[in-house]
mmCIF entry with sequence, helices, sheets and N, C-alpha, C, O atoms, coordinates in Angstrom:
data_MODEL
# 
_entry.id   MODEL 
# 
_entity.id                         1 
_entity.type                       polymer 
_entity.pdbx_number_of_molecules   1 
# 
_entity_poly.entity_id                      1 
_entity_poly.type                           'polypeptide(L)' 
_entity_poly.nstd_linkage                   no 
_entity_poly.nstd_monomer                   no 
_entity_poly.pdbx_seq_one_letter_code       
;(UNK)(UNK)(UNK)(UNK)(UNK)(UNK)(UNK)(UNK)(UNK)(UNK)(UNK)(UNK)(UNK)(UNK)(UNK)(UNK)
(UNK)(UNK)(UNK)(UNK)(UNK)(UNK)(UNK)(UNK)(UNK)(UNK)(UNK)(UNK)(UNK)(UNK)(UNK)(UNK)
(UNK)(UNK)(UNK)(UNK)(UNK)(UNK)(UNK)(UNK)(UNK)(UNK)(UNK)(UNK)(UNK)(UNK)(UNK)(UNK)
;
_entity_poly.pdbx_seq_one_letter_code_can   XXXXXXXXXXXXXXXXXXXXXXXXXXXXXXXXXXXXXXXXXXXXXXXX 
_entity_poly.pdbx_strand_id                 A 
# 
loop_
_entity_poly_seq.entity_id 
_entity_poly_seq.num 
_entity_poly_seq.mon_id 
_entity_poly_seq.hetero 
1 1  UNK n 
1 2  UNK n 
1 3  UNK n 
1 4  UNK n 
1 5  UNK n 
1 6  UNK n 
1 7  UNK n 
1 8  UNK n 
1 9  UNK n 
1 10 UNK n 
1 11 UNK n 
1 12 UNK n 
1 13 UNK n 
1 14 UNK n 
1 15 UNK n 
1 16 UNK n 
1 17 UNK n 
1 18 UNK n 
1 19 UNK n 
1 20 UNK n 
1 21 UNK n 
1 22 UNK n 
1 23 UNK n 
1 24 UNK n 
1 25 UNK n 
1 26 UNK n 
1 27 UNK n 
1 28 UNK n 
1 29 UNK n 
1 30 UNK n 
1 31 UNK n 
1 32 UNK n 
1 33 UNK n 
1 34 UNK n 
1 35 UNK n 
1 36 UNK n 
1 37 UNK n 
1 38 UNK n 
1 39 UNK n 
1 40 UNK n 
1 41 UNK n 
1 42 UNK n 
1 43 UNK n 
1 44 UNK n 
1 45 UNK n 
1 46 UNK n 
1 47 UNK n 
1 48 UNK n 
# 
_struct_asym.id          A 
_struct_asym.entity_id   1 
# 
loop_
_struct_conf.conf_type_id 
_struct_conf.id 
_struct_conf.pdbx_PDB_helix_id 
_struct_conf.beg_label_comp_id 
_struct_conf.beg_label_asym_id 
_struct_conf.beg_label_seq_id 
_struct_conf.pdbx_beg_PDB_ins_code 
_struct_conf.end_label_comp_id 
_struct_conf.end_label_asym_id 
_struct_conf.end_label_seq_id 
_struct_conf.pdbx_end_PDB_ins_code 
_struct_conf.beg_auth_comp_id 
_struct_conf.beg_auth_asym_id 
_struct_conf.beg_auth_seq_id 
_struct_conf.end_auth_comp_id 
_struct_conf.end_auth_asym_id 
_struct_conf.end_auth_seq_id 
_struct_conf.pdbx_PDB_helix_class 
_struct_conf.details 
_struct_conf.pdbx_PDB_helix_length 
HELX_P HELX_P1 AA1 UNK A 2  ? UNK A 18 ? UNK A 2  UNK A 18 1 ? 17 
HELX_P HELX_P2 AA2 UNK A 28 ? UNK A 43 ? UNK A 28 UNK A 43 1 ? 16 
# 
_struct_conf_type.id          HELX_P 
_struct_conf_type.criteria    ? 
_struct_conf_type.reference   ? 
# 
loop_
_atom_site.group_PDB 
_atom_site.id 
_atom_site.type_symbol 
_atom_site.label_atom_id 
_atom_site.label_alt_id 
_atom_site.label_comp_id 
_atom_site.label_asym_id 
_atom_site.label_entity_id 
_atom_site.label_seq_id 
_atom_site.pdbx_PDB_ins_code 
_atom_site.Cartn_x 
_atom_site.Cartn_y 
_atom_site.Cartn_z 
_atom_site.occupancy 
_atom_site.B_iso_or_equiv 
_atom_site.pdbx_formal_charge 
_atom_site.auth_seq_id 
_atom_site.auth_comp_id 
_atom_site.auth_asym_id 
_atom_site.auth_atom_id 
_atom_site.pdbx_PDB_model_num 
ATOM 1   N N  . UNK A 1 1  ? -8.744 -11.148 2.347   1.00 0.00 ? 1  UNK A N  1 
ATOM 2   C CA . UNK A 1 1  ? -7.917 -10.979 3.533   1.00 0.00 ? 1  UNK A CA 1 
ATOM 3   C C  . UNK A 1 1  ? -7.065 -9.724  3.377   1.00 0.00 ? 1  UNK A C  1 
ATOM 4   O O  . UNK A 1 1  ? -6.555 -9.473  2.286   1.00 0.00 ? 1  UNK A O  1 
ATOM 5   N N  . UNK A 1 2  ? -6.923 -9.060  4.256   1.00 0.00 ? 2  UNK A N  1 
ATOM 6   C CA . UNK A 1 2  ? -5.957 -7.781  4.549   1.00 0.00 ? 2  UNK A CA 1 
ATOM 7   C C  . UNK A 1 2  ? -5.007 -7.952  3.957   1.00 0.00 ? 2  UNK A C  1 
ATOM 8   O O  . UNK A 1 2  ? -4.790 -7.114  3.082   1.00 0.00 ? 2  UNK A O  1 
ATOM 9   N N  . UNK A 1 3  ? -3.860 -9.224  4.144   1.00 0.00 ? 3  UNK A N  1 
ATOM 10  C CA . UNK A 1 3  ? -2.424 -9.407  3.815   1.00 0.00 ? 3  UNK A CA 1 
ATOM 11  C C  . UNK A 1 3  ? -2.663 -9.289  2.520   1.00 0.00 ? 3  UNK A C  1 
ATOM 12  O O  . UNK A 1 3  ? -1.891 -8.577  1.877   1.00 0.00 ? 3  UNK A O  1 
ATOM 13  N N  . UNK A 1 4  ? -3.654 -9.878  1.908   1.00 0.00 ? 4  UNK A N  1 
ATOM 14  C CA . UNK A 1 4  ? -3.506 -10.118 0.166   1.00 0.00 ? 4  UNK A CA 1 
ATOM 15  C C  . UNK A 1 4  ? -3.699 -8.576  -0.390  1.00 0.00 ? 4  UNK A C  1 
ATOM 16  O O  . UNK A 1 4  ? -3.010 -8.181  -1.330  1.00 0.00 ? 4  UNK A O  1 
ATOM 17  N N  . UNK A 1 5  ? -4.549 -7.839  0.165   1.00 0.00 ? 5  UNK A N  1 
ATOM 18  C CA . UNK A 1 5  ? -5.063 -6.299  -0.523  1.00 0.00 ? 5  UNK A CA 1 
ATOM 19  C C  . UNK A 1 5  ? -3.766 -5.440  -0.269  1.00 0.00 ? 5  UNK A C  1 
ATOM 20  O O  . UNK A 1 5  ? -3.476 -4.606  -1.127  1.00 0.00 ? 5  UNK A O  1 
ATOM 21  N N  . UNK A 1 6  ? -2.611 -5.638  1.326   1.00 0.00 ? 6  UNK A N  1 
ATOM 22  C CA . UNK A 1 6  ? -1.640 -5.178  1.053   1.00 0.00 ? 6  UNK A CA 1 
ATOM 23  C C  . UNK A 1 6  ? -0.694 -5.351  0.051   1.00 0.00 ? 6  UNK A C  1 
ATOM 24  O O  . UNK A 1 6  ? -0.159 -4.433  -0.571  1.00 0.00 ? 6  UNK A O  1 
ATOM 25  N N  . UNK A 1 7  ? -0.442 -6.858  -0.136  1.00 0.00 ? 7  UNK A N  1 
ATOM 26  C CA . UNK A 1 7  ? 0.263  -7.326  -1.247  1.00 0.00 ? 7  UNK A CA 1 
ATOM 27  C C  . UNK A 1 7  ? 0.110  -6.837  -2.297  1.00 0.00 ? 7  UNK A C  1 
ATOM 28  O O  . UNK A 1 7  ? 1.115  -6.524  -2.935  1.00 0.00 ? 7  UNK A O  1 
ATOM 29  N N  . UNK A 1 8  ? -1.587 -6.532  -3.002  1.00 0.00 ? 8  UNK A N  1 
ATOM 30  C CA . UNK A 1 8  ? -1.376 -6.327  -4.055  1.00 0.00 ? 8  UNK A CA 1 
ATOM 31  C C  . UNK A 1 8  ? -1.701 -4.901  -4.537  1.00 0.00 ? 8  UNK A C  1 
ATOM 32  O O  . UNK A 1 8  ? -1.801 -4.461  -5.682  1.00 0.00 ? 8  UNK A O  1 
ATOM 33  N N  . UNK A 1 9  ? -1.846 -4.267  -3.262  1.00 0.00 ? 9  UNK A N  1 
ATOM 34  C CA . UNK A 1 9  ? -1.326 -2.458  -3.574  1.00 0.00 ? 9  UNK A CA 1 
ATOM 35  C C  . UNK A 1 9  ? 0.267  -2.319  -3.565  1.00 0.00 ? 9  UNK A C  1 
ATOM 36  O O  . UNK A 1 9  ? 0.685  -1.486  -4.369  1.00 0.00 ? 9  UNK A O  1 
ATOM 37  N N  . UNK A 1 10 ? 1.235  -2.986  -2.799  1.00 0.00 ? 10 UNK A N  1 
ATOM 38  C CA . UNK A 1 10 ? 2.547  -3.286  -2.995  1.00 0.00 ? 10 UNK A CA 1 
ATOM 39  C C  . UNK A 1 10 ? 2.625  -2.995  -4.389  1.00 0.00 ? 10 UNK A C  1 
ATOM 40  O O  . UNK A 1 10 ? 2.867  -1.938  -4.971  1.00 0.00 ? 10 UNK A O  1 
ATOM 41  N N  . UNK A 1 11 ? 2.377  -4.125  -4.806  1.00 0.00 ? 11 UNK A N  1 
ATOM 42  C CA . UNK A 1 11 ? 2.507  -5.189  -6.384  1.00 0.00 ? 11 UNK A CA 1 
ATOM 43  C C  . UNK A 1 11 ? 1.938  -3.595  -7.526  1.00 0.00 ? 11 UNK A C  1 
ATOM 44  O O  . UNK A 1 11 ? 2.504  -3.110  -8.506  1.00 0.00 ? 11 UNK A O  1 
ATOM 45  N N  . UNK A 1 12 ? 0.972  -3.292  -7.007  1.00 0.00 ? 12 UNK A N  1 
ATOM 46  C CA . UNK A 1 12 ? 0.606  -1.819  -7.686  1.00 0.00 ? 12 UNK A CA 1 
ATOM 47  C C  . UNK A 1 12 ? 1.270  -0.556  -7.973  1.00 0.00 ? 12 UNK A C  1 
ATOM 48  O O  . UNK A 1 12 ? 1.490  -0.066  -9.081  1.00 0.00 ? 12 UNK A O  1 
ATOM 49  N N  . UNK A 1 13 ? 1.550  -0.108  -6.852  1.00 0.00 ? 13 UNK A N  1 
ATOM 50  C CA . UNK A 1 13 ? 2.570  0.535   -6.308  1.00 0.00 ? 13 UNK A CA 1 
ATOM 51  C C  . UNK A 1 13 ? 4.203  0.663   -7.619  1.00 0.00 ? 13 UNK A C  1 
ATOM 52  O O  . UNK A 1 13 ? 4.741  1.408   -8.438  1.00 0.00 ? 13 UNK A O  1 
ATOM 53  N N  . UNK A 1 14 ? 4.288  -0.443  -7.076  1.00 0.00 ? 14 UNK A N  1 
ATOM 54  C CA . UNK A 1 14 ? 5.938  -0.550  -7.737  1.00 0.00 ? 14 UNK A CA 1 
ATOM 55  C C  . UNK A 1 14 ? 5.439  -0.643  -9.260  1.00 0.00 ? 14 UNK A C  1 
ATOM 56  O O  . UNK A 1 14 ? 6.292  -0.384  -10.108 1.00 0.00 ? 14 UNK A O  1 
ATOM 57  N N  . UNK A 1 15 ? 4.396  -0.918  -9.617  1.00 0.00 ? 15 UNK A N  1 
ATOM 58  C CA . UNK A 1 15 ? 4.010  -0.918  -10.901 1.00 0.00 ? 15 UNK A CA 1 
ATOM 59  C C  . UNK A 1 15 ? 4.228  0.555   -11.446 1.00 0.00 ? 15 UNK A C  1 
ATOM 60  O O  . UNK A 1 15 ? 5.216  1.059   -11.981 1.00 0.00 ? 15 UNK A O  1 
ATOM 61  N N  . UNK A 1 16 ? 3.049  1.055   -11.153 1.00 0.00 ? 16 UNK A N  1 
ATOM 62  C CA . UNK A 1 16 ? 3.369  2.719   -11.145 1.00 0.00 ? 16 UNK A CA 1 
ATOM 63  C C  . UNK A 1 16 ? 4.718  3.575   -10.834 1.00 0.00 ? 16 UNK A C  1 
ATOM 64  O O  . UNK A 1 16 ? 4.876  4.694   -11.322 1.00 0.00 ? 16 UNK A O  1 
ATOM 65  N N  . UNK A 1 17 ? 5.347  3.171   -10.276 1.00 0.00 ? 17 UNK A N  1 
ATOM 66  C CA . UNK A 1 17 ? 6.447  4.038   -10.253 1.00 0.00 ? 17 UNK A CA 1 
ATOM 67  C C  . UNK A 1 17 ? 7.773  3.266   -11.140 1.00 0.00 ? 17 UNK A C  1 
ATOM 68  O O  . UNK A 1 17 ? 8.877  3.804   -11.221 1.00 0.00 ? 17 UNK A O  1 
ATOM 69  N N  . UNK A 1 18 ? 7.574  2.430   -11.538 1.00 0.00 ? 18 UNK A N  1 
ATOM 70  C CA . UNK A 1 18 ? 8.485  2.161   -12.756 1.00 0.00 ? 18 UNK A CA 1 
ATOM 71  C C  . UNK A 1 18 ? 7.481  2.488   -14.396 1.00 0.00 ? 18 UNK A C  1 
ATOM 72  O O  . UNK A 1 18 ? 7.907  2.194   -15.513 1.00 0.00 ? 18 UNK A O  1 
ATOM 73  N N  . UNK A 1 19 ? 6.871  2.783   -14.270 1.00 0.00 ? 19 UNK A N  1 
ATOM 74  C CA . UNK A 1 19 ? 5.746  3.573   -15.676 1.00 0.00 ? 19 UNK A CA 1 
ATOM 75  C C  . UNK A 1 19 ? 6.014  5.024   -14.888 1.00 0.00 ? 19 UNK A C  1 
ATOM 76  O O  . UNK A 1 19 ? 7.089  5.618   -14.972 1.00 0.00 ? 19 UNK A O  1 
ATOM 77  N N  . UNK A 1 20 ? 5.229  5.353   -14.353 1.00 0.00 ? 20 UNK A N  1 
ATOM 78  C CA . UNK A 1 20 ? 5.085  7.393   -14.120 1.00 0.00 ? 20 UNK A CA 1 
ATOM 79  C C  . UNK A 1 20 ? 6.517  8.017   -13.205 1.00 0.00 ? 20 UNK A C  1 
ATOM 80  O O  . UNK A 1 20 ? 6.833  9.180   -13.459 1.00 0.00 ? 20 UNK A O  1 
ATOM 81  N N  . UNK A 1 21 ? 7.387  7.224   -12.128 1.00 0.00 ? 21 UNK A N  1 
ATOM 82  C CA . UNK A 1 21 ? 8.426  7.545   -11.405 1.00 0.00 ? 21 UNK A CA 1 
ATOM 83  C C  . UNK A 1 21 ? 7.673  7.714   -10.151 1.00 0.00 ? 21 UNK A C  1 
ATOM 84  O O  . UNK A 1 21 ? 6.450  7.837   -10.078 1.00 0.00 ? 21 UNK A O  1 
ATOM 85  N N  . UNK A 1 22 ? 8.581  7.709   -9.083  1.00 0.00 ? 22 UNK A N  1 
ATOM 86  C CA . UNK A 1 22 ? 8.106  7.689   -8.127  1.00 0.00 ? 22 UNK A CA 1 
ATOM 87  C C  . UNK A 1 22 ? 7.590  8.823   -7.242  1.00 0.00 ? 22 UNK A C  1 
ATOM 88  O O  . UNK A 1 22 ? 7.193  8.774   -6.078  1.00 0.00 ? 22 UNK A O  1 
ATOM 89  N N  . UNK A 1 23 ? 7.711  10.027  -8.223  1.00 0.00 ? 23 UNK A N  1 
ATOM 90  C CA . UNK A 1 23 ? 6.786  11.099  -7.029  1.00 0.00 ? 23 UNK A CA 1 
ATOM 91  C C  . UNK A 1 23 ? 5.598  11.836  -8.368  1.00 0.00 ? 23 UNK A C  1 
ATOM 92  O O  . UNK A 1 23 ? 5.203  12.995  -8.502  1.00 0.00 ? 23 UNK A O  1 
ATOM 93  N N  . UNK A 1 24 ? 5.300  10.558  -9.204  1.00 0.00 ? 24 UNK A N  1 
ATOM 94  C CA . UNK A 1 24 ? 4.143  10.824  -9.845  1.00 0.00 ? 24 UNK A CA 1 
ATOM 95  C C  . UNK A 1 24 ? 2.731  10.953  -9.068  1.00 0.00 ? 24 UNK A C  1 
ATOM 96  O O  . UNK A 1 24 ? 2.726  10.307  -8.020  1.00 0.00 ? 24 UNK A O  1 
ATOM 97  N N  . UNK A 1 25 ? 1.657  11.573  -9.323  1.00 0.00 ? 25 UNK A N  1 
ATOM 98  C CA . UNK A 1 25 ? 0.648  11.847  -8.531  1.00 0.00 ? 25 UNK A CA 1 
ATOM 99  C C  . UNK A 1 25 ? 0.102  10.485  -8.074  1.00 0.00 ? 25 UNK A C  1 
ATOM 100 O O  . UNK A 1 25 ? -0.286 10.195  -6.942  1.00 0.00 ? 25 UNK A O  1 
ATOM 101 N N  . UNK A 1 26 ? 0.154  9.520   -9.422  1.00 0.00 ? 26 UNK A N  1 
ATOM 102 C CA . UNK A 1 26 ? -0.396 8.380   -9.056  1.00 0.00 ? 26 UNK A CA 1 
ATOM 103 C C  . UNK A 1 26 ? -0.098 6.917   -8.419  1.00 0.00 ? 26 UNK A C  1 
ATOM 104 O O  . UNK A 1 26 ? -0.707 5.895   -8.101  1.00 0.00 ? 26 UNK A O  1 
ATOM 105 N N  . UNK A 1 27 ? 1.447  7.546   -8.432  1.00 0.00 ? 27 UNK A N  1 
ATOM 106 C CA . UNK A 1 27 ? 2.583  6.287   -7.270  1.00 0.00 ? 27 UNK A CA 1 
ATOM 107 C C  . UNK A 1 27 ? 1.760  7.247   -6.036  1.00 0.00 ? 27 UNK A C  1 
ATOM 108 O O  . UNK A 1 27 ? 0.563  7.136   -5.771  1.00 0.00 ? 27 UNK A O  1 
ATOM 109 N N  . UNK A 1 28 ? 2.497  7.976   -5.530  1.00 0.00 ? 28 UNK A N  1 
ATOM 110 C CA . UNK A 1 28 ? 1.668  8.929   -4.376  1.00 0.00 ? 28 UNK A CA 1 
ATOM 111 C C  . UNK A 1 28 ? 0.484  8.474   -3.866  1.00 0.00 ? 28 UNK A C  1 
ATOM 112 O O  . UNK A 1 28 ? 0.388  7.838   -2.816  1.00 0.00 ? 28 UNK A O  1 
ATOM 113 N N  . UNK A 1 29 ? -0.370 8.768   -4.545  1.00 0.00 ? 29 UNK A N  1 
ATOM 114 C CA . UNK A 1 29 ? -2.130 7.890   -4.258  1.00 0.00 ? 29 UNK A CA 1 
ATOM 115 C C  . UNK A 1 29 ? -1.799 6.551   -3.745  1.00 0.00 ? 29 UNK A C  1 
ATOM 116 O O  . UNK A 1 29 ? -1.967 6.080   -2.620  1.00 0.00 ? 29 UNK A O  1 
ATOM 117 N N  . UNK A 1 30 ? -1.349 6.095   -4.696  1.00 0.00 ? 30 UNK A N  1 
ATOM 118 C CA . UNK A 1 30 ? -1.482 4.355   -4.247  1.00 0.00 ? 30 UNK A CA 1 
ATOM 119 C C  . UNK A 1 30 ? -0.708 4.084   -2.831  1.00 0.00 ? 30 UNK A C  1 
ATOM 120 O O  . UNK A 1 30 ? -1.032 3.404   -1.856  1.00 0.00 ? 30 UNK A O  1 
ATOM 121 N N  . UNK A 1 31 ? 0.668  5.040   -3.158  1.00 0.00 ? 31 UNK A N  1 
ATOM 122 C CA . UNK A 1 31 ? 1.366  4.623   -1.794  1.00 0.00 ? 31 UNK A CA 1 
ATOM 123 C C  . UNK A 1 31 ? 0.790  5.450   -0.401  1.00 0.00 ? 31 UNK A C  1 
ATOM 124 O O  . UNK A 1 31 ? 1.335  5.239   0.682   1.00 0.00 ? 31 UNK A O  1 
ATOM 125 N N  . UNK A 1 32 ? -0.152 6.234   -0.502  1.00 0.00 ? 32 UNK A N  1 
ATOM 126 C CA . UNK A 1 32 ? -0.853 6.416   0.623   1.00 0.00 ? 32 UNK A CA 1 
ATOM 127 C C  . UNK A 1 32 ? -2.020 5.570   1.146   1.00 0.00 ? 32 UNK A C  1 
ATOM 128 O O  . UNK A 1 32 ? -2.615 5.622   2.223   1.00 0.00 ? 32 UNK A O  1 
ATOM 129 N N  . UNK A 1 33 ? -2.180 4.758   0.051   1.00 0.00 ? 33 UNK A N  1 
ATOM 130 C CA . UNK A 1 33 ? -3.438 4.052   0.099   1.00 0.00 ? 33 UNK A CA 1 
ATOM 131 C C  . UNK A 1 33 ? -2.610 2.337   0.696   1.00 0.00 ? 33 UNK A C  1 
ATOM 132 O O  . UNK A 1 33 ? -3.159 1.380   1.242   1.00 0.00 ? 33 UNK A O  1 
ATOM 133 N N  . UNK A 1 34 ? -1.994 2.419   0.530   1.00 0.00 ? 34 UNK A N  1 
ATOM 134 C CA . UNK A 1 34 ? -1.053 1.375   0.835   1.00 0.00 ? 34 UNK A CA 1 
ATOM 135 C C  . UNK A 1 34 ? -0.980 1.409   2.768   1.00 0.00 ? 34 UNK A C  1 
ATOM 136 O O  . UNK A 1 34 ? -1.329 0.562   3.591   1.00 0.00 ? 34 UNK A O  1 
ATOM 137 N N  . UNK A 1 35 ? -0.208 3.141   2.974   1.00 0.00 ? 35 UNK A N  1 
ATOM 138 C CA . UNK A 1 35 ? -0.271 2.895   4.180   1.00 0.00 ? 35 UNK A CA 1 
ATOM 139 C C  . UNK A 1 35 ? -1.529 2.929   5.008   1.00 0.00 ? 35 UNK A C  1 
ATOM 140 O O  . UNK A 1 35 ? -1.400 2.688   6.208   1.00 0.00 ? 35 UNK A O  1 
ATOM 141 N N  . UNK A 1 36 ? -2.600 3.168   4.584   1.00 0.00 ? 36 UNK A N  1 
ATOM 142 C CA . UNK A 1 36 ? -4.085 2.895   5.043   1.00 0.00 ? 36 UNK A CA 1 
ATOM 143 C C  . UNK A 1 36 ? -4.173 1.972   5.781   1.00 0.00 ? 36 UNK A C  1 
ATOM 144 O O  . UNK A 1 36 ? -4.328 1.841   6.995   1.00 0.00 ? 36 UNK A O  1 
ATOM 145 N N  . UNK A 1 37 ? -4.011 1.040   4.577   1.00 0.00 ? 37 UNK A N  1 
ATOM 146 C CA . UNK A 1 37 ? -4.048 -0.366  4.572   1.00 0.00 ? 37 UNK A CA 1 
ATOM 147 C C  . UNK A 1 37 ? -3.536 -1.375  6.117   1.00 0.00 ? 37 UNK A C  1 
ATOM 148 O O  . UNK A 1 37 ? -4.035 -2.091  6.985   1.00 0.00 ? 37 UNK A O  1 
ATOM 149 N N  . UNK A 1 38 ? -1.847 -0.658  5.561   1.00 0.00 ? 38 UNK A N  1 
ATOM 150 C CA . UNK A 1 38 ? -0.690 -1.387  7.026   1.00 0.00 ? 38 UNK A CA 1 
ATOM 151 C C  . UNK A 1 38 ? -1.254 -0.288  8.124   1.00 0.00 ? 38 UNK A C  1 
ATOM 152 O O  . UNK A 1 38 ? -1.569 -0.806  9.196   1.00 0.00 ? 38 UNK A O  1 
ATOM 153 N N  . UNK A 1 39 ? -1.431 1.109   8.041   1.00 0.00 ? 39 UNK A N  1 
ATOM 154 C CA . UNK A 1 39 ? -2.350 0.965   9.594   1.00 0.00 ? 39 UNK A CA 1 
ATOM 155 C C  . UNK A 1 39 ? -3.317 0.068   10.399  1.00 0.00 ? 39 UNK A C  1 
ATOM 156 O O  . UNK A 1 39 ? -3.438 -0.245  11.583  1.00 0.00 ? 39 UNK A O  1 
ATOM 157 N N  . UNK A 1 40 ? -4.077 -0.265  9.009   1.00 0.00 ? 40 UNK A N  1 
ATOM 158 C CA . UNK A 1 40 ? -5.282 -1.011  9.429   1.00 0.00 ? 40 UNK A CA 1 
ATOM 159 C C  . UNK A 1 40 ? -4.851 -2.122  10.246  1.00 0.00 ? 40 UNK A C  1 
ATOM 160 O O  . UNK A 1 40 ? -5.343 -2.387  11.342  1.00 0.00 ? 40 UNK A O  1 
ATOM 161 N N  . UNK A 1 41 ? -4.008 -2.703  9.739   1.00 0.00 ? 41 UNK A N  1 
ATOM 162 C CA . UNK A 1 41 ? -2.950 -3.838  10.594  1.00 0.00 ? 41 UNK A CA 1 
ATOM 163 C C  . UNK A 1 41 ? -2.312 -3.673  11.342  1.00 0.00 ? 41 UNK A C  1 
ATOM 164 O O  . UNK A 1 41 ? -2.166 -4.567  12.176  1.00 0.00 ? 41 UNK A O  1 
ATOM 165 N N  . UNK A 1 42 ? -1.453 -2.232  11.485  1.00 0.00 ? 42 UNK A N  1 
ATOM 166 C CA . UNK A 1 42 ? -0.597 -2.017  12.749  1.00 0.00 ? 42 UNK A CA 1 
ATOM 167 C C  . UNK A 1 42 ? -2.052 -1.629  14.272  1.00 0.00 ? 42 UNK A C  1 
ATOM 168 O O  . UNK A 1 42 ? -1.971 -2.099  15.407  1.00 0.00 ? 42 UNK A O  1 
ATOM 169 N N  . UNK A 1 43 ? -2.737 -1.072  13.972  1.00 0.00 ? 43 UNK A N  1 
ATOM 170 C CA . UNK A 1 43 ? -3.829 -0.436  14.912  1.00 0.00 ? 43 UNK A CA 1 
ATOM 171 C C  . UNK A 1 43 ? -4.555 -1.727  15.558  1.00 0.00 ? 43 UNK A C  1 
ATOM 172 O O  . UNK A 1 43 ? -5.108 -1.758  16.657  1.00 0.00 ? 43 UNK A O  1 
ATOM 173 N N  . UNK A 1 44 ? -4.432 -2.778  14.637  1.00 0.00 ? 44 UNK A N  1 
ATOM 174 C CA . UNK A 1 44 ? -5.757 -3.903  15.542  1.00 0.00 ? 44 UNK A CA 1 
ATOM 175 C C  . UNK A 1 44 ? -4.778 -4.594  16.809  1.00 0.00 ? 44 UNK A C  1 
ATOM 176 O O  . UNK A 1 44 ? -3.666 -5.065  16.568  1.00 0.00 ? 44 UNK A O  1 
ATOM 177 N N  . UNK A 1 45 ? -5.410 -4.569  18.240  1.00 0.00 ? 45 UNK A N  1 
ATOM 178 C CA . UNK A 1 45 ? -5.216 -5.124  19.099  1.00 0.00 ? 45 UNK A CA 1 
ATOM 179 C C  . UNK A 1 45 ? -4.815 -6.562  18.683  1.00 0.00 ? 45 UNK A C  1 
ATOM 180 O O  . UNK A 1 45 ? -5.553 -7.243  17.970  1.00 0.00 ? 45 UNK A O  1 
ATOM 181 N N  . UNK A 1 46 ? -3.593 -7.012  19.162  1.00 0.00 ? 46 UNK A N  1 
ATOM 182 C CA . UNK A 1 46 ? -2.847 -8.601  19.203  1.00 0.00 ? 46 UNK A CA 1 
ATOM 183 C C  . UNK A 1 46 ? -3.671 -9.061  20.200  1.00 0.00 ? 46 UNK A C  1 
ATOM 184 O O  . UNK A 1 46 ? -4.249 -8.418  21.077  1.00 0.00 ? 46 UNK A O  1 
ATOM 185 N N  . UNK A 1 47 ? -3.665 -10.503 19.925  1.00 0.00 ? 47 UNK A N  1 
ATOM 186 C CA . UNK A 1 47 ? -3.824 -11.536 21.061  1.00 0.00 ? 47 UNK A CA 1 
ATOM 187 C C  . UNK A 1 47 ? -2.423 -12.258 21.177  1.00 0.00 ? 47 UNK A C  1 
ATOM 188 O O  . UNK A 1 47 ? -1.487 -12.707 20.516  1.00 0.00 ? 47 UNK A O  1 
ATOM 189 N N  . UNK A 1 48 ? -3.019 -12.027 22.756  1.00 0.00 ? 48 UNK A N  1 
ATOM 190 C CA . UNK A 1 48 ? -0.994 -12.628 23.619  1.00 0.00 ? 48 UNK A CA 1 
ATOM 191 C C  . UNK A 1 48 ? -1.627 -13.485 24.071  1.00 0.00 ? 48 UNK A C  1 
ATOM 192 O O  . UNK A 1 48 ? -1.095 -14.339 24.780  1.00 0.00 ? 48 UNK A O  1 
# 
């Protein structure tokens, strides 16, 4: 499911930037890959 792959690029994320800091190349990556992700979720049409 979407929610869980966001969660656990989150969970990734904050991993990496308490090891490399946060404008390491590889916090960066992940946290772009992160917002991929929450586009993917902000972009899909709701049902009302």
């Amino acid at each position: 499911m979407i929610i869980g792959k966001i969660e656990d690029k989150r969970m990734e994320m904050l991993k990496f930037a308490k090891s490399h800091g946060l404008t390491s190349k590889i916090t960066v990556q992940c946290s772009q890959e992160l917002d991929k992700l929450l586009n993917k979720v902000q972009n899909k049409p709701h049902i009302k």
